[in-house]
C-alpha positions as CSV (number, residue, x, y, z in Angstrom):
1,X,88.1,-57.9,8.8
2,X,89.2,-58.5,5.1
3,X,85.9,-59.9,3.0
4,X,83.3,-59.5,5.7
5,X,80.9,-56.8,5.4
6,X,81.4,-53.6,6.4
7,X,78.4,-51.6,7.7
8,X,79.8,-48.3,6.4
9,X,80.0,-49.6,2.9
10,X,77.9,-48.6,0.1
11,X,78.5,-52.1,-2.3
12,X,78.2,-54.4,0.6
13,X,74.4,-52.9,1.6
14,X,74.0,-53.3,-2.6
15,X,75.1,-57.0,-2.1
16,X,73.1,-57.1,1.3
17,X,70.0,-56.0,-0.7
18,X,69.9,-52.6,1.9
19,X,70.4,-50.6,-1.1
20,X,68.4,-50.4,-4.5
21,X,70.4,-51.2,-7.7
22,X,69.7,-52.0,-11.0
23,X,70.9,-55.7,-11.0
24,X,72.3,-57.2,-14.8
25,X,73.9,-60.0,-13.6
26,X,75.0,-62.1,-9.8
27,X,76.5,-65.0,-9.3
28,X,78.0,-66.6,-6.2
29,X,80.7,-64.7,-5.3
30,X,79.8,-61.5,-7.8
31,X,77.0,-58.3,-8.2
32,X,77.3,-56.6,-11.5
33,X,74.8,-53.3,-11.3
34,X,74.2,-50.2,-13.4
35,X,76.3,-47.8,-12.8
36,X,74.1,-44.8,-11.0
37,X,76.6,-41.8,-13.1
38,X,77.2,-43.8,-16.4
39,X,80.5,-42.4,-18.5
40,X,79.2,-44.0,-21.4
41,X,76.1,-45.9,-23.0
42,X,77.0,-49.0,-21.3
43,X,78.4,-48.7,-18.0
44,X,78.1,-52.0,-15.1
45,X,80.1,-52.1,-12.2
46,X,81.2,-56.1,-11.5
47,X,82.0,-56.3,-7.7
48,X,82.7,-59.4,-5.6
49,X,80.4,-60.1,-2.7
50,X,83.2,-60.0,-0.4
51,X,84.4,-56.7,0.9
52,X,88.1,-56.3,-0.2
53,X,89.3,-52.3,-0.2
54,X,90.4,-53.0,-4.1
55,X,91.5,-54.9,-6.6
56,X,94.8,-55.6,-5.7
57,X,94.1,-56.5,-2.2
58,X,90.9,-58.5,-3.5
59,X,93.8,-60.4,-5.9
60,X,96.3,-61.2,-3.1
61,X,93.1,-63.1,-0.8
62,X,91.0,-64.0,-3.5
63,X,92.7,-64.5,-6.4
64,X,89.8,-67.3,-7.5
65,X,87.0,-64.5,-6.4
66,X,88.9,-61.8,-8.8
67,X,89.1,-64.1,-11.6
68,X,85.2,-64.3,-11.2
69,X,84.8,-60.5,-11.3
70,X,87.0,-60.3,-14.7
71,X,84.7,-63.6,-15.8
72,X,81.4,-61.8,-15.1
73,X,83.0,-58.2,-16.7
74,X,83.5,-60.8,-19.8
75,X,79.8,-62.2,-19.5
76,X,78.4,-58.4,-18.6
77,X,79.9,-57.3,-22.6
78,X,78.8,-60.4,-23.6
79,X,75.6,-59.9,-22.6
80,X,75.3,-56.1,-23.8
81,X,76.8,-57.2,-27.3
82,X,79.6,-54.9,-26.8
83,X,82.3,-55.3,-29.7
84,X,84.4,-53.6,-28.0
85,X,85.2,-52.2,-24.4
86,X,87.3,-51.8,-21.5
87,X,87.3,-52.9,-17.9
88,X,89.0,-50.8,-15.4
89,X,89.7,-50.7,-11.6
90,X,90.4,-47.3,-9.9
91,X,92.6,-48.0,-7.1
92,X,93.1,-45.0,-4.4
93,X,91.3,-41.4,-4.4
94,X,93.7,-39.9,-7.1
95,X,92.5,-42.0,-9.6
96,X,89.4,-42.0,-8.9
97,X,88.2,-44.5,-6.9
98,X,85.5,-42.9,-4.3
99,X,84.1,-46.3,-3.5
100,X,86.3,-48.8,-1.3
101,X,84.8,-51.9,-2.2
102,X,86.7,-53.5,-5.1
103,X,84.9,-53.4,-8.3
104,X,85.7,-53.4,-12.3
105,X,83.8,-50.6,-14.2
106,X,82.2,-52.4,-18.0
107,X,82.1,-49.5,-20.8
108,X,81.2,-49.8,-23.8
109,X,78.9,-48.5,-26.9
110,X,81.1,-45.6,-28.1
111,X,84.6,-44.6,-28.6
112,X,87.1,-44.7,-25.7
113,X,90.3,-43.2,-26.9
114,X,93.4,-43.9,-24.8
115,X,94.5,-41.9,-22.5
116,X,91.3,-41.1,-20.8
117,X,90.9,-37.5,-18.9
């Protein structure tokens, strides 16, 4: 069921404490967590406590519990003193999303030239 936890899923044993991760931030509905394969000097993954498959389908239920993620991404670069960064959500295997749990990557602390890849 939408926003429950799923036993199969990596971020909800993270939010469930089943899983170690380096914890930078929660709140009530978010987990932001070093990311285990960083692409750049800072790298946190925001993700809401409540299993949605992505961001889209988190937006459409939650629209309240996304703002919160893109909040907390705000907080995370805040936090890190990032000048500058960007937030992104893969959405489906061909971009690159291997997780299914809905989640913003934070990077920052050097150059990200648009278009990535």
């Amino acid at each position: 069921m939408p926003g429950e936890p799923q036993a199969d899923c990596l971020f909800c044993k993270i939010v469930e404490g089943q899983i170690p991760a380096t914890i930078v931030r929660e709140s009530d509905t978010t987990v932001a967590f070093r990311d285990i394969n960083p692409q750049a000097p800072t790298h946190v993954l925001v993700i809401p406590k409540a299993h949605y498959e992505n961001a889209a389908a988190l937006a459409v239920a939650e629209p309240a519990i996304a703002a919160d993620v893109l909040r907390e991404a705000q907080t995370v670069a805040d936090e890190e003193k990032l000048e500058s960064y960007r937030i992104v959500f893969n959405t489906g295997a061909g971009a690159g999303q291997t997780v299914w749990h809905a989640h913003a990557h934070v990077l920052g602390g050097r150059g990200l030239e648009w278009p990535p890849g």
